[in-house]
C-alpha positions as a printed Julia matrix, in Angstrom:
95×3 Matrix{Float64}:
  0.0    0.0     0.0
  1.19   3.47   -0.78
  1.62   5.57    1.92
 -0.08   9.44    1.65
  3.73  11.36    1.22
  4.55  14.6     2.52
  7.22  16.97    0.57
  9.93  16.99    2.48
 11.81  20.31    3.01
 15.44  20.49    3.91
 18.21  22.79    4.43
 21.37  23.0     2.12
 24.43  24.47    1.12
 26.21  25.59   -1.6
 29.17  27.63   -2.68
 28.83  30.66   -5.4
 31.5   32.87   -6.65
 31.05  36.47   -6.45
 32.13  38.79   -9.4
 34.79  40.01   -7.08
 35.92  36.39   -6.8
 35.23  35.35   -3.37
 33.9   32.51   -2.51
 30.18  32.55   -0.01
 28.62  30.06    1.22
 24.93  30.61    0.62
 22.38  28.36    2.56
 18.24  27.66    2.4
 15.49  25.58    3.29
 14.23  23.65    0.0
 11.71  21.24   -1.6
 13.14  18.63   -3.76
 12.44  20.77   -7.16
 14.6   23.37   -5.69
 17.23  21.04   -4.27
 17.64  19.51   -7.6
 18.05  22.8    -9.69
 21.01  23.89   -7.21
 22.83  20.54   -7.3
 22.66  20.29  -10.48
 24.52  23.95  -11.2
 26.37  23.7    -7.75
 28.68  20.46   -7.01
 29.7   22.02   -3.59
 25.55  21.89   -2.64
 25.38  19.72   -0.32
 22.08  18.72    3.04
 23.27  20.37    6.2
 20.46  18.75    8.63
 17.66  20.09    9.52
 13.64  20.07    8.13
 11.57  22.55    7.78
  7.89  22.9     6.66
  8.46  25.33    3.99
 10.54  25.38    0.53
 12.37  29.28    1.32
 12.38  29.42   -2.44
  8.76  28.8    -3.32
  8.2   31.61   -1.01
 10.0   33.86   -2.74
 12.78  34.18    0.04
 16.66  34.12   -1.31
 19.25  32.07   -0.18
 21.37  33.88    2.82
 24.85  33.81    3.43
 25.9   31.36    5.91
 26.18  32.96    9.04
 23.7   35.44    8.88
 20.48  34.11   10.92
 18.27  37.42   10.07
 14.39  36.51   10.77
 12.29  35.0     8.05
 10.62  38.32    7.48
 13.7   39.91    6.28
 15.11  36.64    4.42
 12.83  37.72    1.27
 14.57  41.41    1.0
 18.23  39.7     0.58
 19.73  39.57   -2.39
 23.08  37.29   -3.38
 26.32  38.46   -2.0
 27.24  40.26   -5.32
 23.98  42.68   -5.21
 21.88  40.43   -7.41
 19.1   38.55   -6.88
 19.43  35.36   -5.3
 17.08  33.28   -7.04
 17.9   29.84   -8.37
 17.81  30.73  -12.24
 19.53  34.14  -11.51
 22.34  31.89   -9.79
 22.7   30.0   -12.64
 20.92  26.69  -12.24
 18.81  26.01  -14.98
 15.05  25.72  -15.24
């Protein structure tokens, strides 16, 4: 019998490369969609632990730079670390 299946949500991390050429680690709660497109453009994406009930992406939040725990309500005004936006396709993974 096939059980009723929840997405699952879960945090990751990846490396991007700014246009000054340093290297950020950028980090988000995803669905599986999501978690696909960035491992597929990011090698260094990798789970970090952790669930959540929400895919930060779907919601229109960006990915934040590790280290910077800012409240969900101001997750959605960050952009990337280079000033652009932060979105999967704008970070290069494809759609």
């Amino acid at each position: 019998m096939k059980e009723n299946l929840q997405p699952q949500f879960l945090r990751i991390r990846w490396e991007v490369t700014t246009e000054q050429g340093a290297a950020v680690m950028l980090e988000t709660m995803a669905c599986l969609r999501h978690r696909r497109e960035i491992a597929l453009a990011y090698p260094s994406a990798r789970g970090v632990g952790g669930r959540g009930d929400v895919c930060d992406l779907c919601e229109g939040r960006h990915p934040r730079p590790l280290g910077s725990e800012l409240p969900s309500s101001h997750r959605s005004q960050l952009g990337s670390p280079d000033g652009s936006l932060a979105r999967p396709a704008a970070l290069g993974a494809p759609r």
